[in-house]
C-alpha positions in Angstrom: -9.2 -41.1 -4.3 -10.0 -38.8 -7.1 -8.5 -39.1 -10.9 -6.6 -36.7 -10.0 -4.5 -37.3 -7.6 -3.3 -40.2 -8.9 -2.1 -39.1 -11.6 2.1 -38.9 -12.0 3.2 -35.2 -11.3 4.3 -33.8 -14.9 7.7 -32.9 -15.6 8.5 -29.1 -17.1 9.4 -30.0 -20.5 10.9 -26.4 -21.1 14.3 -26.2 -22.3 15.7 -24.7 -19.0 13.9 -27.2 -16.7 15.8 -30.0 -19.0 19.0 -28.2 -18.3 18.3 -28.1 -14.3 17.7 -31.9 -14.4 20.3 -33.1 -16.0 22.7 -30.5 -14.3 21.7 -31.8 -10.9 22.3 -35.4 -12.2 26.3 -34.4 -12.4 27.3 -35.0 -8.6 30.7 -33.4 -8.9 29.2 -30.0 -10.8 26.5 -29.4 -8.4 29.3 -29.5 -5.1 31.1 -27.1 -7.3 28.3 -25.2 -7.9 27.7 -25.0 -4.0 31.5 -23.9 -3.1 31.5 -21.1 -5.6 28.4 -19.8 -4.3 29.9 -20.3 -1.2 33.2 -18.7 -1.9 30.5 -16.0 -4.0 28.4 -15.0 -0.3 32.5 -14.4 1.0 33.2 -12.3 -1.3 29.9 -10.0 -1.2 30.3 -9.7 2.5 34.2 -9.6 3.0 33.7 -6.1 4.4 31.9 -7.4 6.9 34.4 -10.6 7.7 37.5 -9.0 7.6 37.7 -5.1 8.7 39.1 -3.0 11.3 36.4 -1.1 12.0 33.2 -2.9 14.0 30.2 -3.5 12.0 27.9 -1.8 14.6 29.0 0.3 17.6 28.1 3.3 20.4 30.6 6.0 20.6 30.3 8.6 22.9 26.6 7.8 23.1 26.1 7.7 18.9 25.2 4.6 17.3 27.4 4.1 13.8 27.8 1.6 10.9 31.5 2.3 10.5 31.7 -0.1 7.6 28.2 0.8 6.2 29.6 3.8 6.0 33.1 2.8 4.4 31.4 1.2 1.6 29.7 4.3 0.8 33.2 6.2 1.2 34.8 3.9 -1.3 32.2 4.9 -4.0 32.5 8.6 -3.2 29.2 8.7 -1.8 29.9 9.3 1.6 32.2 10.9 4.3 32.7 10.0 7.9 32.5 12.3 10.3 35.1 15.1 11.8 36.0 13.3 15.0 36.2 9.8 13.5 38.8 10.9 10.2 42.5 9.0 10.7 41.4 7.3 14.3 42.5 3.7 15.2 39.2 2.0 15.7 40.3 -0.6 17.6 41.5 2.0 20.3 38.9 3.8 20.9 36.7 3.3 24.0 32.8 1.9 23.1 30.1 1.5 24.7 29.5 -1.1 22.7 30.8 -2.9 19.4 29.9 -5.5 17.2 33.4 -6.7 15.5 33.6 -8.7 12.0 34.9 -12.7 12.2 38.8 -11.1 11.8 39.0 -7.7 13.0 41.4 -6.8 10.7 41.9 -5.3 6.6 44.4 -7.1 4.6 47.0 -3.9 4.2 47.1 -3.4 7.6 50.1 -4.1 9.4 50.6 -5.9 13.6 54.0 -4.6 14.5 53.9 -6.9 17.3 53.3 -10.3 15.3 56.1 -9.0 11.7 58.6 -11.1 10.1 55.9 -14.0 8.9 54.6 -15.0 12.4 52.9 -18.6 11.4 49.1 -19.7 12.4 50.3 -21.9 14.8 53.2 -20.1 16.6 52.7 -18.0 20.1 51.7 -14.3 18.7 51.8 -11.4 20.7 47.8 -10.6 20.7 45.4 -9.2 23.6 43.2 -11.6 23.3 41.9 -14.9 21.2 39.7 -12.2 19.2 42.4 -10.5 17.8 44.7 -13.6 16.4 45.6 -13.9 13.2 44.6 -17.6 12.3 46.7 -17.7 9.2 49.1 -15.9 10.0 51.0 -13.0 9.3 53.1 -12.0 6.0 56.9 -10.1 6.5 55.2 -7.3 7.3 52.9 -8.3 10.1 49.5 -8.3 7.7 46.9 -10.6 8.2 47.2 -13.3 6.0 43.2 -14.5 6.7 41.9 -11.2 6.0 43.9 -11.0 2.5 42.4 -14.4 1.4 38.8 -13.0 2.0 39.6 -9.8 0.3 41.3 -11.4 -1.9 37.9 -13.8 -3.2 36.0 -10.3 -3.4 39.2 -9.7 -5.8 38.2 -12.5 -7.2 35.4 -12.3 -8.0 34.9 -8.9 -9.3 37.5 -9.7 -11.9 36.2 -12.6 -13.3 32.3 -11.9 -13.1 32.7 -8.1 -14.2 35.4 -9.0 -17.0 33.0 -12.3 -18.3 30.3 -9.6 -18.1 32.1 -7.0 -20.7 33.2 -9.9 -23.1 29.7 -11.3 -23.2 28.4 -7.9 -24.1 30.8 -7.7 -27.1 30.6 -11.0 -28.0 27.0 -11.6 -28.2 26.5 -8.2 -29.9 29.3 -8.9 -32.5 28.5 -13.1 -32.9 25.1 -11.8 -33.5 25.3 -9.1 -36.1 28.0 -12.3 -37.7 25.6 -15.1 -37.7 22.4 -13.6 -38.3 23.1 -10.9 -40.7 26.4 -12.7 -43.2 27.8 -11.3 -45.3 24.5 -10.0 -47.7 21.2 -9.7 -45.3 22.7 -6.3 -44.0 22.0 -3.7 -46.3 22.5 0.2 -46.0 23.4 2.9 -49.2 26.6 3.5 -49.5 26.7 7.0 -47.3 25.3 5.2 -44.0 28.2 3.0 -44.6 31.3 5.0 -45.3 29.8 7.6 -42.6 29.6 5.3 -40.4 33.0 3.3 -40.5 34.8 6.3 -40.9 33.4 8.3 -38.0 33.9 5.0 -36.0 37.3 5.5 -35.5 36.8 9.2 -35.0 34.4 8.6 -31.9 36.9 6.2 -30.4 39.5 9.0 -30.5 37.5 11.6 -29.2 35.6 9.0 -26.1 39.0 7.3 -25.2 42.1 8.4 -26.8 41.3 12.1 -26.1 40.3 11.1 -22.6 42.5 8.2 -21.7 44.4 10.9 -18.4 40.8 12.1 -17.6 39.4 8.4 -17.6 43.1 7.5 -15.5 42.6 10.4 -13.2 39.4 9.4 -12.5 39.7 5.7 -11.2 42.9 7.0 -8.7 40.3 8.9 -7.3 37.1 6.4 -7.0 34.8 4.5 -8.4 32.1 6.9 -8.8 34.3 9.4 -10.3 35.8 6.3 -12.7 31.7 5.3 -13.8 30.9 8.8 -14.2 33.6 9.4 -16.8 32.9 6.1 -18.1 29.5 6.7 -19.3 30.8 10.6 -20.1 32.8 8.9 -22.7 30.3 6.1 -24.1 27.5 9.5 -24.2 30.2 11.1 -26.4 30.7 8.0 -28.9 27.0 7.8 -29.0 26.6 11.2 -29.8 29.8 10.7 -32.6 27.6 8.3 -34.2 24.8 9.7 -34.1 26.0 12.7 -35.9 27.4 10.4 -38.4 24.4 8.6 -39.2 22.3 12.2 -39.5 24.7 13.2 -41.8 24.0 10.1 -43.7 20.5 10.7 -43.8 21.1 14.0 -45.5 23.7 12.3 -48.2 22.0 9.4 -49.2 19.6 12.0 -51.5 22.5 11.4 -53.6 21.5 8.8 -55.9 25.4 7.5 -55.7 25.7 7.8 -52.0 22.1 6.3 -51.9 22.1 3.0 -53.6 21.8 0.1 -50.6 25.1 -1.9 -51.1 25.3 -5.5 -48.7 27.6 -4.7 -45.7 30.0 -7.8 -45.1 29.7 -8.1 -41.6 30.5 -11.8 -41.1 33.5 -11.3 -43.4 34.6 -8.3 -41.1 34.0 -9.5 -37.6 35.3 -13.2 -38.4 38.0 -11.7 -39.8 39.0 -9.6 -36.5 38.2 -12.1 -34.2 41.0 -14.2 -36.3 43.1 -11.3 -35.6 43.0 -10.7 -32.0 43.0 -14.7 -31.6 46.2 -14.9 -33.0 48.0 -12.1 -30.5 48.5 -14.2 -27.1 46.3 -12.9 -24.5 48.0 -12.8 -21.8 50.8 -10.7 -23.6 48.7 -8.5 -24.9 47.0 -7.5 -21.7 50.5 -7.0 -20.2 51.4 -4.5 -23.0 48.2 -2.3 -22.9 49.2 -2.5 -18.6 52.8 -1.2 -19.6 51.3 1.6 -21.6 49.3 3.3 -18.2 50.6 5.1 -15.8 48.6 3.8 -12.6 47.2 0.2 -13.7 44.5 -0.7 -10.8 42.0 -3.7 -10.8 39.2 -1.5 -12.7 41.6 -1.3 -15.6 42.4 -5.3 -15.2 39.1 -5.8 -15.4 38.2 -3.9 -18.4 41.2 -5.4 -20.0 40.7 -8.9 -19.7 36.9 -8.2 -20.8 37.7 -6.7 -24.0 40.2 -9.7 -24.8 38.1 -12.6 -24.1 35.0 -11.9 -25.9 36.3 -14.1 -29.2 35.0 -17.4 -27.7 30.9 -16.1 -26.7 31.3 -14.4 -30.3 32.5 -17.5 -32.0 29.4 -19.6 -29.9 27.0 -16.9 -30.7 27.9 -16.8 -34.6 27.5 -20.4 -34.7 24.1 -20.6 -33.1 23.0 -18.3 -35.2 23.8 -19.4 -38.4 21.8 -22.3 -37.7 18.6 -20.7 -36.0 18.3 -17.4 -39.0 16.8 -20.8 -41.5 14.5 -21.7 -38.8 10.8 -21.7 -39.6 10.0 -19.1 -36.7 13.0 -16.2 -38.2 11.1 -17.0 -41.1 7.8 -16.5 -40.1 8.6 -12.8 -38.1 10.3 -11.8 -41.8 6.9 -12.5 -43.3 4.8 -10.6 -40.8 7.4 -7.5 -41.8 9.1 -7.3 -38.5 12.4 -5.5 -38.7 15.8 -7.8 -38.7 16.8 -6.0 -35.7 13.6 -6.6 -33.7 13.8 -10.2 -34.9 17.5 -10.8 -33.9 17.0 -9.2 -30.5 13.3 -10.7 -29.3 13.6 -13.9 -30.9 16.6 -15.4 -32.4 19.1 -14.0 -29.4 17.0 -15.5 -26.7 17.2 -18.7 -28.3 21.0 -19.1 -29.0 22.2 -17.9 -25.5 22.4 -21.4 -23.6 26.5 -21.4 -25.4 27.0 -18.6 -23.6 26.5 -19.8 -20.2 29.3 -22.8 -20.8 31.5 -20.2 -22.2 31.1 -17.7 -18.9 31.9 -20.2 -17.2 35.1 -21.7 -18.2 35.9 -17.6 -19.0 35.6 -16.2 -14.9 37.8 -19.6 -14.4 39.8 -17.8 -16.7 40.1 -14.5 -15.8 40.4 -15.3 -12.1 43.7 -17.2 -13.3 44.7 -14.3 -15.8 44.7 -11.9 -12.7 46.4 -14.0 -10.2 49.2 -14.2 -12.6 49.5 -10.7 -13.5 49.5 -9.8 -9.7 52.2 -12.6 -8.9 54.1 -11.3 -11.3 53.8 -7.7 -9.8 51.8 -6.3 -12.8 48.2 -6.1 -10.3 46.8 -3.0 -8.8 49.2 -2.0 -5.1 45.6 -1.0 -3.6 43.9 -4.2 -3.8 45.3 -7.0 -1.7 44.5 -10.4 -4.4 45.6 -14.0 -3.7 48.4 -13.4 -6.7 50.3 -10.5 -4.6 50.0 -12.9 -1.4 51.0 -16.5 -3.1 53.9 -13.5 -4.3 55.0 -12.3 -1.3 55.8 -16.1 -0.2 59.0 -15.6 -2.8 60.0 -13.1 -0.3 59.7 -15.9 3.3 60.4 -19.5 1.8 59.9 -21.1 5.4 56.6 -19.4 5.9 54.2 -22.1 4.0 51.4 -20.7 5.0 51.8 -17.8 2.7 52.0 -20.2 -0.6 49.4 -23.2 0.9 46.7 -20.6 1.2 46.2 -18.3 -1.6 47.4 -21.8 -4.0 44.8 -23.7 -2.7 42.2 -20.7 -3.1 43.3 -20.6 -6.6 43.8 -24.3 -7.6 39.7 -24.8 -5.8 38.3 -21.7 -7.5 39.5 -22.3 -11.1 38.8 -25.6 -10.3 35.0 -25.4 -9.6 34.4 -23.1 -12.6 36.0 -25.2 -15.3 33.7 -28.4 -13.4 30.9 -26.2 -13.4 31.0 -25.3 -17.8 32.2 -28.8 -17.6 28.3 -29.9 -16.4 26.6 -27.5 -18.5 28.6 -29.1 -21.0 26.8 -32.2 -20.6 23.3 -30.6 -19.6 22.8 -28.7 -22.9 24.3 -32.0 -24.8 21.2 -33.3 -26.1 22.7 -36.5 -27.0 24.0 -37.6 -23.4 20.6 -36.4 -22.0 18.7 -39.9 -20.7 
């Protein structure tokens, strides 16, 4: 036997390879890990679990992907056909059909199986396909096919909300930490310019558009991200102009002179701010002040209010790695802070971030539910909030409260044990 090959196999010393060890050594956080990427695959293919139309089916001797095509209907990409506009699906004589798990959306409503029929009480079905195995609400809706939708709800909240606030946050944290209150230096024009026309580009991108934007996400989410990105476009193009401007007043020896911006002092300071005002109220005033509130707006919402804590972890990261010898090394070769902050000390402070995403779509996932058991949610999207809600309404039917409680106690659960592990995987002193 060679030299070789008896020599131990070498462990990955990187930073992330670390991480994945000692994450995998915490039992309870990789099973949580496990059932939210199980409860994750759900929620990706709850069109495909829980829908009236079949997945795959022959109609008068046409193939079609009804729910394909759906999907593509919902982002305003796509229109079914003449003949198959307002036609019960489940009506209509195939040749053949390929059906999801439960053959049924969440708003729809069984006639036959109203006033809270129970999983395990005689319902008036065809056939064993068409049960509803959780039952049905007051209304005869499946209670099965609103806990799948609902996880997509879920979901979609929490990761695109956590996505938004970890934007802001590690853009603001950043600019905090690495740049203080002194390394930021611009003339005085640049400066003034650029706060004042701040506020101006805010007006004109949001306040100015705020019906447009509204109009838009009644209508779908194509139309919503199109004036979305119409609005960011015209706040880049605000700024732009301000920082032209700028360019042409700073030949102003006054306006000129390079004055240190105190961005640390300014963003620490907001952050302190917004802290203070209680989330959760907040989030219900700004909901009180549109006129149609659905789960886009929820979403952007609890993003833009939850981006203190990533901005806090970022800040403090960064304060710590700007003295390091290889910031101060990229300085000396005359790199740019800006090219510094992004390809070197940014990279290197993110690991925070992860714990703090985590704990945060535990968060926003629990923010949600209560808004929409409250009755403050979006009417067109069915979430496990409106459904544990709706129990208020049928005390003896338990299954409407066990459910959607116990999808909401296990989800928020998994997440907080899941930061909870990477807790203890980026600790370097409980690493063995």
């Amino acid at each position: 036997m060679s030299a070789t090959a008896t020599q131990p196999k070498q462990l990955d010393q990187s930073f992330w390879a670390t991480v994945r060890r000692q994450f995998r050594k915490k039992k309870v956080a990789v099973i949580s890990f496990y059932i939210a990427s199980f409860l994750a695959l759900v929620a990706v293919l709850a069109p495909f679990l829980a829908n009236e139309k079949p997945i795959m089916c022959q109609y008068e001797g046409k193939i079609y992907f009804p729910v394909f095509k759906q999907i593509g209907v919902d982002f305003g990409i796509a229109q079914f056909p003449q003949e198959l506009l307002n036609v019960k699906w489940k009506d209509l004589e195939y040749d053949f059909a390929l059906w999801p798990l439960v053959p049924y959306l969440p708003l729809n409503q069984d006639s036959k199986n109203a006033q809270s029929v129970g999983p395990f009480d005689e319902q008036d079905v065809p056939s064993t396909k068409w049960t509803h195995w959780f039952g049905t609400d007051e209304l005869g809706r499946d209670v099965l096919s609103g806990m799948i939708h609902g996880t997509q709800t879920a979901f979609t909240v929490g990761i695109v909300s956590m996505f938004i606030a970890s934007i802001l946050g590690i853009f603001f944290g950043a600019m905090a930490g690495f740049f203080g209150d002194e390394n930021l230096k611009m003339s005085r024009a640049r400066m003034w310019l650029n706060i004042i026309f701040f506020f101006v580009a805010i007006f004109y991108a949001y306040g100015v558009r705020s019906y447009v934007i509204s109009d838009a996400l009644s209508t779908s989410f194509a139309s919503f991200l199109f004036e979305l990105l119409l609005s960011i476009l015209i706040f880049v193009s605000i700024m732009a102009a301000a920082n032209l401007l700028a360019m042409l007043l700073k030949k102003i020896p006054f306006l000129g002179t390079h004055v240190a911006f105190p961005v640390d002092l300014t963003i620490s300071r907001s952050m302190e701010i917004l802290v203070c005002i209680p989330t959760f109220f907040l989030i219900l005033l700004v909901l009180a002040t549109i006129k149609k509130p659905n789960i886009y707006v929820i979403m952007v919402i609890i993003g833009l209010t939850s981006w203190t804590g990533i901005a806090r972890y970022i800040r403090a990261e960064l304060l710590k790695i700007r003295s390091l010898e290889y910031i101060e090394a990229a300085n000396s070769l005359g790199f740019s802070n800006f090219r510094t902050l992004v390809k070197h000390a940014i990279p290197n402070a993110l690991s925070p971030v992860l714990i703090a995403i985590a704990f945060g779509i535990a968060s926003a996932i629990l923010i949600e539910s209560s808004l929409s058991f409250l009755g403050f949610g979006s009417g067109d999207s069915v979430t496990w909030g409106a459904l544990l809600s709706s129990a208020r309404q049928s005390p003896q039917a338990w299954w409407m409260a066990i459910f959607p409680g116990f999808a909401i106690f296990i989800t928020v659960t998994v997440f907080n044990l899941i930061g909870e592990g990477l807790t203890d995987a980026m600790d370097p002193r409980l690493r063995k």
